[in-house]
C-alpha positions in Angstrom: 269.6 252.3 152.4 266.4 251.9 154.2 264.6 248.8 155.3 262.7 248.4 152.3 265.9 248.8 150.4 264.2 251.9 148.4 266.4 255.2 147.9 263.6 258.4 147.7 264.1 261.7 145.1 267.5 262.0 144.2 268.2 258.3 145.2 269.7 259.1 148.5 268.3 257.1 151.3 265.7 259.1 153.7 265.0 256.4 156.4 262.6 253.6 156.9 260.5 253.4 153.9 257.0 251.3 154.4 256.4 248.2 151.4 253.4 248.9 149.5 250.3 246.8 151.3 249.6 244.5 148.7 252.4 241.8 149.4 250.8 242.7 152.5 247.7 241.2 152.3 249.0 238.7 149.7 251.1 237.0 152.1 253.8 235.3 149.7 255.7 232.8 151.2 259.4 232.3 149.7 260.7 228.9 149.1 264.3 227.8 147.9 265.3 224.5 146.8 268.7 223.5 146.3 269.0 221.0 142.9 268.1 218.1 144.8 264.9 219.4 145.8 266.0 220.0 149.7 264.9 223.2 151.2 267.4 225.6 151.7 265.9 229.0 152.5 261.9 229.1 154.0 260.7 232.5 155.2 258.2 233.5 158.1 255.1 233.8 155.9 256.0 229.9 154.5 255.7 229.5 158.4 252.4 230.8 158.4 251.3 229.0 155.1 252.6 225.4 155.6 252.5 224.9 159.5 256.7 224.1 159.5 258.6 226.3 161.3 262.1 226.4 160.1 263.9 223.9 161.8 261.4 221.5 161.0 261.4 222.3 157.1 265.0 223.3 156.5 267.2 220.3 154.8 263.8 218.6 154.2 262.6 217.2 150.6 259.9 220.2 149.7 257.7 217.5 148.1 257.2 215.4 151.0 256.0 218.2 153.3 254.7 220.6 150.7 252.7 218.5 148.5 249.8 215.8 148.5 250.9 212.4 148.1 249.0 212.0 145.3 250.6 214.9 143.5 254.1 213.7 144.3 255.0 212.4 141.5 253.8 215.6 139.2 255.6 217.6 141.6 259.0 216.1 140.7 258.7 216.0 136.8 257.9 219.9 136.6 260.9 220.6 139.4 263.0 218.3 137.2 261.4 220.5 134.1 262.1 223.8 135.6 265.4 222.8 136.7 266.7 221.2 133.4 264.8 223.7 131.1 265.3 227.4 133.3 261.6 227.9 131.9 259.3 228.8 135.2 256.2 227.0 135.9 253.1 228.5 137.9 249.8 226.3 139.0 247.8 225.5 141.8 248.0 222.4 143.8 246.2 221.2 147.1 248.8 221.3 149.6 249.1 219.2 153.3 249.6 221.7 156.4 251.6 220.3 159.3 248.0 220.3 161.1 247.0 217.7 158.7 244.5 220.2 156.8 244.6 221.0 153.2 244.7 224.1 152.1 245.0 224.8 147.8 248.4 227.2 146.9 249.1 229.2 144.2 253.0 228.5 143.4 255.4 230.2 140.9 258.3 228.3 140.4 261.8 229.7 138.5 265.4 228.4 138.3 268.4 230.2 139.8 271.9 230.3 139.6 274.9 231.5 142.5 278.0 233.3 141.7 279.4 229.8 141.7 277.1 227.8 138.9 274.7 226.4 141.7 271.6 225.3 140.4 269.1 226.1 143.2 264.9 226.4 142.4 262.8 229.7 143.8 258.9 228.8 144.8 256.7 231.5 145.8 253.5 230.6 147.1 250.2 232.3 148.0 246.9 231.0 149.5 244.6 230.7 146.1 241.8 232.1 148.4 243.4 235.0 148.9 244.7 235.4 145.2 241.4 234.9 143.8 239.7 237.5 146.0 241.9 240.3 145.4 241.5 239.3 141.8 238.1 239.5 142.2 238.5 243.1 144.2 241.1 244.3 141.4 238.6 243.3 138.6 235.3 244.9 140.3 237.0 247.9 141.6 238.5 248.4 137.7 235.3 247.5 136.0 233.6 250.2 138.1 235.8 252.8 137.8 235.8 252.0 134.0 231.9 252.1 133.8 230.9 254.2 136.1 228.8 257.5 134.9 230.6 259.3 137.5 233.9 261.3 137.0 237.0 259.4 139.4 240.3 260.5 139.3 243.2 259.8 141.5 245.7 263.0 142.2 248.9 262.6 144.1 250.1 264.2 146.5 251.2 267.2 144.5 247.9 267.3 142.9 248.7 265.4 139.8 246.5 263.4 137.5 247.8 259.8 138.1 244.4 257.9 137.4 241.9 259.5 135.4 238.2 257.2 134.2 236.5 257.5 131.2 233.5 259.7 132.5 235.6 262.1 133.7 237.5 262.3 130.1 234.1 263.0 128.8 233.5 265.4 130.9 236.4 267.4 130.8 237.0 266.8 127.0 240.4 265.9 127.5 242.0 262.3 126.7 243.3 260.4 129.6 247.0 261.0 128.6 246.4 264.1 128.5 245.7 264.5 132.0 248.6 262.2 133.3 250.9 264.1 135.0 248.9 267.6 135.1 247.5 269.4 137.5 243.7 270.4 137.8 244.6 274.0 136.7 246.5 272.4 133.5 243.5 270.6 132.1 240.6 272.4 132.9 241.6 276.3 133.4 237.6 277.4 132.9 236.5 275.6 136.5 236.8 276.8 140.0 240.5 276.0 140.2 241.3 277.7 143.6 238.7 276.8 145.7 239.0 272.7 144.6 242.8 273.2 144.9 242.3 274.8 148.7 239.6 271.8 149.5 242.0 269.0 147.9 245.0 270.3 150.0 243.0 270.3 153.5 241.5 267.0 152.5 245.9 265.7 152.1 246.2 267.6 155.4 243.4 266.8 157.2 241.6 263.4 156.2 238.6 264.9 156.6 236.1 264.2 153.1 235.1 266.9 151.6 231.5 265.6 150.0 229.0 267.4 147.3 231.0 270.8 146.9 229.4 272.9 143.7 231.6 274.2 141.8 230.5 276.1 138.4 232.8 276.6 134.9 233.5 275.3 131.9 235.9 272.9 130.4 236.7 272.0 127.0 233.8 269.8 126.3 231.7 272.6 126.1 233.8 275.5 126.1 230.7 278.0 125.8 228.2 276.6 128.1 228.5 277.1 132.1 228.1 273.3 133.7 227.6 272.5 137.4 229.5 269.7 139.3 229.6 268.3 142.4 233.0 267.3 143.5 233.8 264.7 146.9 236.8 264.3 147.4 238.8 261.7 150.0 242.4 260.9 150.7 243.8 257.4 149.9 246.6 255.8 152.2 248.0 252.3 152.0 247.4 249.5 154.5 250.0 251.0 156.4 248.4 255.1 156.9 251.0 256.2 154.1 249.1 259.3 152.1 248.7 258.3 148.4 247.2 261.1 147.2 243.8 262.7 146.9 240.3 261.0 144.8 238.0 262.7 143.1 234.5 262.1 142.0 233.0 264.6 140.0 229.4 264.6 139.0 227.4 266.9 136.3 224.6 268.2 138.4 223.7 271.3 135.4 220.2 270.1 135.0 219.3 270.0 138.7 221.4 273.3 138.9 219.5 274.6 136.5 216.1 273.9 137.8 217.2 275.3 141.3 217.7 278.5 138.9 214.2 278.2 137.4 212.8 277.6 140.9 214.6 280.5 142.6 213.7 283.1 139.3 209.9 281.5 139.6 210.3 282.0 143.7 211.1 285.6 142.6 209.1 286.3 139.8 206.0 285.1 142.6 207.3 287.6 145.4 207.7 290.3 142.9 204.1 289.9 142.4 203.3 289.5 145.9 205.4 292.8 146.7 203.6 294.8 143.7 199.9 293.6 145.0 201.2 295.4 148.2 203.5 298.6 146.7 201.1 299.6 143.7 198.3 301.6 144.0 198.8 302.6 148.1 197.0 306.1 146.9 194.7 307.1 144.1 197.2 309.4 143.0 197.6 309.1 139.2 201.5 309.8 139.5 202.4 308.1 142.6 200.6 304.9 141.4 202.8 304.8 137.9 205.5 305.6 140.0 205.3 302.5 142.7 205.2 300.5 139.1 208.4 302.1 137.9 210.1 301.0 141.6 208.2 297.9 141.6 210.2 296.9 138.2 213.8 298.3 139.2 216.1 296.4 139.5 214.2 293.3 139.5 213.1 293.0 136.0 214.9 296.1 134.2 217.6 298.8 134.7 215.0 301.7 133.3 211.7 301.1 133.2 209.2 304.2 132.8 205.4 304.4 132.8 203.5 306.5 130.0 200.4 306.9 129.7 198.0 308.2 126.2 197.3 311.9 126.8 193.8 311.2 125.5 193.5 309.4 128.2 194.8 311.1 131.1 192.2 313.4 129.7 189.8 311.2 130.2 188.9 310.7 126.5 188.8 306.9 124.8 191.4 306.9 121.8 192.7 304.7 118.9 195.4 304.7 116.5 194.9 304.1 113.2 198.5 302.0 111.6 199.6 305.4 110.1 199.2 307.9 113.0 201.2 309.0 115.8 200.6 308.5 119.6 200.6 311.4 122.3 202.3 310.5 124.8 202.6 311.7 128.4 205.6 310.5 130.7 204.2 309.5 134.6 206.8 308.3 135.4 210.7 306.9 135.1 213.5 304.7 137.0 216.7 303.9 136.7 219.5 302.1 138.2 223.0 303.0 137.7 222.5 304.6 134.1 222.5 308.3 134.3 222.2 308.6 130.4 219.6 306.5 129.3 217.3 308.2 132.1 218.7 311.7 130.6 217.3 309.7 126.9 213.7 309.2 129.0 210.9 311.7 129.1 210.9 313.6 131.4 207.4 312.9 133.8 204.5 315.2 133.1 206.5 315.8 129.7 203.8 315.5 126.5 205.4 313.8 123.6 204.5 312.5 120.1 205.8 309.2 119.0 206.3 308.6 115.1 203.8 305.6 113.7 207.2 303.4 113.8 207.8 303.8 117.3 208.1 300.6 119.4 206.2 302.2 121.5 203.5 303.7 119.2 203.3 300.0 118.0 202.4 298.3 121.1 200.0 301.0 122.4 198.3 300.5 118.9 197.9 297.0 118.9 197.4 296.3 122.4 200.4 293.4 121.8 203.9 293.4 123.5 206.9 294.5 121.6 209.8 292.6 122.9 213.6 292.9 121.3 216.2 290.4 123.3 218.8 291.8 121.7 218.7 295.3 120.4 220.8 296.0 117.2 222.3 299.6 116.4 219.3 300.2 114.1 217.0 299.3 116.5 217.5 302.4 118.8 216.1 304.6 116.8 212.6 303.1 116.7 213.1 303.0 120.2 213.6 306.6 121.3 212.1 309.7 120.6 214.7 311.4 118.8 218.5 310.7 117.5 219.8 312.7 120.5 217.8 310.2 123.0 218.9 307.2 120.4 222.7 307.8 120.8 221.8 308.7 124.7 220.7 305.0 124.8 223.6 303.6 122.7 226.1 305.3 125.2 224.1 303.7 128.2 224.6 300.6 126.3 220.9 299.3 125.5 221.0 295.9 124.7 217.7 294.2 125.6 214.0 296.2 125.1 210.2 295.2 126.1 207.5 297.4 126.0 203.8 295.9 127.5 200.4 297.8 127.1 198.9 298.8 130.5 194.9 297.6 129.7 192.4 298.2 131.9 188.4 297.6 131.2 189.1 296.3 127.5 190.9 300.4 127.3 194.9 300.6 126.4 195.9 303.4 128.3 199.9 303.4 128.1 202.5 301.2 127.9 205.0 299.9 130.8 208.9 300.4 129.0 211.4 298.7 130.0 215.4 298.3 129.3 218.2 296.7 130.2 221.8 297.9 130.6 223.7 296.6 133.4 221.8 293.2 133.7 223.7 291.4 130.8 220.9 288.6 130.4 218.5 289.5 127.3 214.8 289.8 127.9 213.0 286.2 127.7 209.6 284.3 127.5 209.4 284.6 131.1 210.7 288.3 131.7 207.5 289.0 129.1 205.0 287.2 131.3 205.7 288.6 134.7 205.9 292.6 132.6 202.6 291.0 131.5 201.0 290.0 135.2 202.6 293.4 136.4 200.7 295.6 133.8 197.7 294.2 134.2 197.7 294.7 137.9 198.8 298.1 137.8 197.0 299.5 134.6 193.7 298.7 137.1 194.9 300.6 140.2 195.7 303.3 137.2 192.8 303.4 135.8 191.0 303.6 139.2 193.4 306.8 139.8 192.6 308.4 137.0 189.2 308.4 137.3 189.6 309.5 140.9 191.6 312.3 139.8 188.7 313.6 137.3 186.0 313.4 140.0 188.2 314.6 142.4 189.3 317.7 140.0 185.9 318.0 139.1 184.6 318.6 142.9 187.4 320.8 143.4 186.6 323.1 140.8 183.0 323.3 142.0 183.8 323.5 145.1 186.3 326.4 144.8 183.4 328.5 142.5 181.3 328.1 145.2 184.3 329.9 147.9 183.6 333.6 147.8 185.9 336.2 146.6 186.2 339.0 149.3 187.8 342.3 149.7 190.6 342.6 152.2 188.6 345.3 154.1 184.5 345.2 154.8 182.8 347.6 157.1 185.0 347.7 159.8 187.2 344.4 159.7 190.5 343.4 157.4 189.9 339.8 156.4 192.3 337.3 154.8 191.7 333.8 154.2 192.4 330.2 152.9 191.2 327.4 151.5 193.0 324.2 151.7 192.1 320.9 150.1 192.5 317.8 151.4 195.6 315.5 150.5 195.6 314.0 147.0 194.4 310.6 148.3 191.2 312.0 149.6 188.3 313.6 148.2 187.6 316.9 148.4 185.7 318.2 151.3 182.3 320.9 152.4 184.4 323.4 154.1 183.4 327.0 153.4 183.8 330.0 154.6 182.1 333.5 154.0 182.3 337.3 154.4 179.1 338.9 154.0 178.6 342.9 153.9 175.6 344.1 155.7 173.4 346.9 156.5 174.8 350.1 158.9 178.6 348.7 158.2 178.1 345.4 159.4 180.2 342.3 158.6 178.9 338.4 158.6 181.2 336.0 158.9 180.7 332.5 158.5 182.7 329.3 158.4 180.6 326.0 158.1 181.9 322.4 157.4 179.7 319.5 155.6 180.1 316.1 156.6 181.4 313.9 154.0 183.0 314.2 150.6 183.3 314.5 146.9 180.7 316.4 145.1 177.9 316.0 147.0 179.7 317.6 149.6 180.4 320.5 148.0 177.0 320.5 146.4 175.2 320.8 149.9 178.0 323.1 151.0 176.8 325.5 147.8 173.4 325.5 148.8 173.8 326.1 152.7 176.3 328.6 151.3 173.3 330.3 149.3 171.0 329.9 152.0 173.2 331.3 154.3 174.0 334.6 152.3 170.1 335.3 152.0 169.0 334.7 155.4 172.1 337.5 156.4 170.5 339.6 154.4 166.9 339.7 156.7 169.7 340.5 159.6 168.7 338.0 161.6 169.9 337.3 164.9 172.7 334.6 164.7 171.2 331.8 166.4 167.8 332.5 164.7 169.5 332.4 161.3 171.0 328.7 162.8 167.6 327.5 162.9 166.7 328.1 159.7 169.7 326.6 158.4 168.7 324.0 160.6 165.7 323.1 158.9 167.3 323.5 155.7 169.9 321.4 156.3 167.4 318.9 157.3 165.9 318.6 153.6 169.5 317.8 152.6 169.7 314.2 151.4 171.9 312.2 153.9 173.6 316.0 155.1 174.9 317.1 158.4 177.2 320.4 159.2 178.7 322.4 161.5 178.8 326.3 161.5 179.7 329.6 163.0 178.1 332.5 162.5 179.5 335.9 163.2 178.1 339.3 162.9 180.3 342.2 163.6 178.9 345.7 164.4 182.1 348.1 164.1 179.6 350.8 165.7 178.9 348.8 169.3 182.8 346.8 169.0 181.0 343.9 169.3 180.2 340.6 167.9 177.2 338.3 168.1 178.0 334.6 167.4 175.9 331.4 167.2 177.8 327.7 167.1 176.3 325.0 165.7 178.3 322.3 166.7 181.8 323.7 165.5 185.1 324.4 167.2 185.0 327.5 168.8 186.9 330.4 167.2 190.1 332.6 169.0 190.2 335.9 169.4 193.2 337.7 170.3 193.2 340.6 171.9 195.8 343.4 171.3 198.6 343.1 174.8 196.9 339.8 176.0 196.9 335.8 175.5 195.2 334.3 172.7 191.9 332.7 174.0 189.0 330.1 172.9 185.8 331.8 173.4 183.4 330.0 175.7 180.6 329.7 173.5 177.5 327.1 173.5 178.8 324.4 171.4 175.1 323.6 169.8 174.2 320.5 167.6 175.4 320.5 164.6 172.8 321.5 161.6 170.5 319.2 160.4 170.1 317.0 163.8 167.0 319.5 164.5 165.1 319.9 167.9 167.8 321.9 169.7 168.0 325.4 170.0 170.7 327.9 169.3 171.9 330.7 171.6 173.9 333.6 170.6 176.5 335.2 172.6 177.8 338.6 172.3 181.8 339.2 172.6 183.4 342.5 172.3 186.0 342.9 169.6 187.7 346.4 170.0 189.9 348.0 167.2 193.2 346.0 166.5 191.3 342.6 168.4 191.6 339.6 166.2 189.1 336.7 165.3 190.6 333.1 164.0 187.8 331.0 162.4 188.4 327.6 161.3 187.4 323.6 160.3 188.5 320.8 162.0 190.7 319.7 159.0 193.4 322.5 160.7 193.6 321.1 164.1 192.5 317.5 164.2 194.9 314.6 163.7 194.4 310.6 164.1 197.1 310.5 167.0 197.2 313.8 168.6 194.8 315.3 171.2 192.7 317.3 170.1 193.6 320.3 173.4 197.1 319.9 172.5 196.5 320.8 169.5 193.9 323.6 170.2 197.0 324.6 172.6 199.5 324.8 170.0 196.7 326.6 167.4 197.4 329.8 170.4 200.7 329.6 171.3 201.1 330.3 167.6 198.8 333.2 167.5 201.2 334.7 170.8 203.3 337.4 170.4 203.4 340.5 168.1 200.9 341.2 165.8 201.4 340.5 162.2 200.1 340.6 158.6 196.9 338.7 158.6 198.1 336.9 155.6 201.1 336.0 157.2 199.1 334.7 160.2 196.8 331.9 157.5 200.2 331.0 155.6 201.6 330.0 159.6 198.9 328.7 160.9 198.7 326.2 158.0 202.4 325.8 157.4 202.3 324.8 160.7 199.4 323.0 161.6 198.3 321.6 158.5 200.0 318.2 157.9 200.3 316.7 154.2 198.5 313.6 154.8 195.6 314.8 156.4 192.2 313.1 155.0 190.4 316.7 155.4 190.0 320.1 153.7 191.0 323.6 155.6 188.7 326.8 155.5 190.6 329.4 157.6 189.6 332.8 157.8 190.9 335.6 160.5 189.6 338.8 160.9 191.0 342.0 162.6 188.4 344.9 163.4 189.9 348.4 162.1 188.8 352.1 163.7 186.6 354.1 161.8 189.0 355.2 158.6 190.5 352.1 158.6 193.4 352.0 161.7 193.4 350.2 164.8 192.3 351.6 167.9 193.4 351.3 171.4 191.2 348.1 173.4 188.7 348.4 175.7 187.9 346.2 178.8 187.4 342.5 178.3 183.5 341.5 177.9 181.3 338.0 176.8 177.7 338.4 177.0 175.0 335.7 176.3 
């Protein structure tokens, strides 16, 4: 048996086992009397209480060192009570130290008996300061833990419920006795049982708190509703260091949970806005700016969302629906995350398609409203699609949430932003609706501003190209091929031109001109200089004079400037005159020898005026080629402009070739999809009479 007299598990003793800490602090003193009131037995802590050691108080009458004179006499009734009755007595009395101090003593008095029918008296004693703070302690500590809006339980050391308040019943929706005896997992399955298991085991091992860990679940209070806590949790030992066991406060943060929630979707909802300001409408490409909406919304606010537009509209013409009438729709664009069949159930982009009246769709293009359905029933899908096969497409790819928003611009409904849900297992709410909402409206500008741009710009481009001429392959004595290449899809069209003019006596003018600016009046003063240009060839003019005139004409131009070579080629004489106004200079490429820039007079450009123009004669034997071209070919915003003139002849080395092959390198190669600037290329190869190439003759440039 141990110390403390107390046998452990199966009753077996294990050692030295510690008293609990209370009798501790109490500090009762034992006391016993024999029948005659003498003291018999008086342990250390009746040392500490009285003053006596025990040879002083041993054999002594306990009333005359133990009690106030003035209670003497009360004193020996109740001893004569307890010992003639057995009935035990308790009360407080002011007792008289040894020191001559008084001090007031809770006693409990009781009768024994010996083995051998001796009457003897038991007193145990206890400062009543003490007594009546730790009832005090015992009474706040239990009235707190009884009141307190804050979950406290007590678990052992095997993480049992021993000690469970009336908050945390509430909050678990489990009675008290009900959770004696338990573990955590027992009672409330739905939490995070592992992770406060793992954090009350370190706190047994370690001593270290554990303060404000979230944990998220559900318990039987509200089995269907996700709740928040934050758990602390610190170990308990007795006044001694022995390990009690493990409390627990638990405390239902949900609300504040659930405004961090709000706060981080609102957080979101903002930089999603931010990021579409900065994603949508990078171009005024009609089909890349739906598309930057389609990414904009994936996955962030849908798992398909698809941009259509009113085919009216694209068009370019207004349109309304009457409540009976179908919408024409045309797909821009579609996005999807993870759901290969409902973007198989989608139109395809550029696809036309007609909507029935009852189409979702149909509806909110109509009425210029949103259509949202949170939760979309079987039934539903079919006023959703476009036809059963895309309905059970949808159904497979498990639909479950639709909201379709108009895309508005200028007071015009243009098309409606479609979105779905799959994956995402939330349903579309009040707030999902607003931010569609703010992203529609932002986008169905940019939109609008593309498709407009797109008009104009397919409008330029279709004068521009009437005004390009239509040449034979072979005039006089040159082949000819050439190209035409407008700028990028975010830039206006351009003035580039070319020509090939037939002459008098065989003769060939060739021409390649550039107007400065863009759109169509561009191409407008490109068709007139063009005109111009084709009747002053006709007077066969020298080249530079025919410069000048188109210098002065150029000059009545509103607001225009160019640039312009201009070629005549006499097969007769193997020659050609040329005249630069301000242009690059063209290549020729003579048969057996490097590709070369001829050194020409650059000129002004047309329209500056006061400069004159000088023409320089080249020779250009059978099989010789010329290269003209713009600037839109060779120039780039970070290259130099001789390395790329250098890399224009290295690619015009080696065997001759095809002259159509030659454009369809030249701008395969040099010709870079972003470039802000339209391409006229045109190359022409001088042909012996009949039509062959001859063999060269010596190298010649003559001003």
């Amino acid at each position: 048996m141990s110390a403390a007299g107390a046998p452990e598990g199966d009753g077996q003793p294990r050692g030295s086992a510690r008293p609990s800490g209370l009798l501790d602090v109490l500090r009762v003193a034992s006391i016993v009397l024999d029948s005659e009131g003498r003291i018999v037995l008086w342990s250390p802590q009746a040392e500490e209480l009285f003053g006596y050691d025990a040879a002083e108080a041993l054999g002594q009458y306990a009333a005359r060192i133990m009690v106030h004179e003035k209670h003497l006499d009360l004193v020996v009734k109740l001893f004569a009570d307890v010992m003639g009755t057995g009935q035990s007595w308790a009360g407080a009395f002011p007792v008289r130290r040894k020191d001559g101090t008084t001090r007031v003593v809770e006693f409990r008095n009781m009768r024994l008996l010996d083995d051998q029918g001796d009457v003897y008296a038991l007193g145990l004693c206890a400062d009543q300061g003490t007594v009546h703070r730790l009832e005090r302690e015992v009474a706040l500590s239990t009235r707190m833990i009884a009141q307190s809006p804050t979950g406290l339980a007590v678990l052992d050391t095997g993480l049992r419920y021993v000690s469970v308040n009336p908050a945390l019943e509430e909050i678990n929706g489990v009675p008290v006795e009900e959770h004696l005896g338990r573990t955590v997992r027992e009672v409330v399955p739905g939490m995070d049982v592992d992770a406060l298991e793992t954090a009350a085991r370190r706190v047994l091992e370690t001593g270290r708190p554990v303060v404000d860990q979230a944990t998220i679940g559900r318990t039987p209070a509200d089995p269907h509703q996700d709740h928040a806590w934050s758990i602390s949790l610190y170990r308990l030992e007795n006044a001694f260091g022995t390990v009690l066991g493990v409390a627990v406060s638990v405390v239902d943060v949900t609300e504040q949970y659930q405004a961090g929630i709000e706060a981080e979707a609102a957080r979101r909802r903002l930089a999603l806005i931010a990021d579409a300001s900065g994603r949508i409408g990078t171009t005024l490409d009609l089909e890349r700016t739906a598309s930057e909406l389609a990414e904009v919304a994936v996955p962030e606010l849908a798992d398909i969302a698809a941009v259509d537009l009113l085919d009216a509209v694209v068009q370019g013409r207004r349109t309304s629906l009457g409540p009976a009438e179908s919408a024409v729709i045309r797909a821009l664009a579609v996005r999807g995350y993870d759901s290969a069949e409902a973007l198989e159930a989608a139109d395809t982009p550029g696809q036309v398609a007609r909507y029935a009246s009852d189409r979702l769709v149909t509806q909110c293009v109509r009425t210029a409203d949103p259509v949202m359905l949170p939760e979309v029933k079987e039934e539903d899908l079919a006023r959703i699609a476009r036809s059963p096969e895309a309905a059970e497409l949808l159904r497979r790819a498990g639909v479950h949430s639709y909201l379709a928003v108009p895309l508005i611009a200028r007071g015009e409904v243009l098309g409606a932003l479609d979105l779905k849900r799959t994956r995402n297992p939330l349903p579309f709410s009040e707030d999902d609706l607003l931010l569609a909402r703010e992203l529609a409206a932002r986008a169905a500008v940019q939109i609008d501003n593309a498709r407009w741009y797109q008009s104009a710009r397919e409008t330029a481009l279709t004068l521009q190209r009437s005004l390009l001429p239509s040449h034979p392959p072979v005039t006089g004595g040159l082949e000819v091929a050439s190209r035409y290449q407008p700028a990028g899809s975010t830039s206006e069209v351009g003035g580039d031109w070319f020509d090939v003019i037939e002459l008098e006596g065989g003769k060939t003018a060739l021409v390649v001109g550039d107007v400065m600016g863009s759109g169509i009046p561009a191409a407008a003063a490109m068709g007139r200089l063009r005109t111009a240009t084709n009747t002053l060839a006709s007077l066969d003019l020298d080249p530079h004079v025919l410069l000048e005139h188109l210098d002065r004409i150029t000059a009545g131009l509103e607001q225009s400037i160019a640039t312009c070579v201009y070629a005549v080629h006499d097969p007769h004489l193997r020659q050609c005159r040329i005249a630069n106004a301000g242009h690059l200079p063209p290549v020729r490429v003579r048969v057996g020898r490097s590709p070369e820039l001829l050194d020409l007079p650059t000129g002004v450009p047309l329209g500056v005026g006061g400069v004159a123009f000088a023409t320089t004669t080249v020779d250009l034997d059978p099989g010789d080629r010329l290269v003209f071209y713009t600037d839109g070919l060779v120039e780039t915003r970070r290259d130099p402009l001789d390395d790329r003139l250098g890399t224009l002849l290295s690619l015009l080395e080696g065997p001759d070739r095809p002259l159509e092959e030659v454009c369809e390198l030249l701008l395969r190669t040099l010709h870079e999809p972003d470039n802000f600037d339209d391409v006229a290329l045109l190359v022409a190869r001088a042909t012996a009479p009949g039509g062959g190439t001859g063999a060269p003759a010596a190298a010649d440039v003559r001003t």
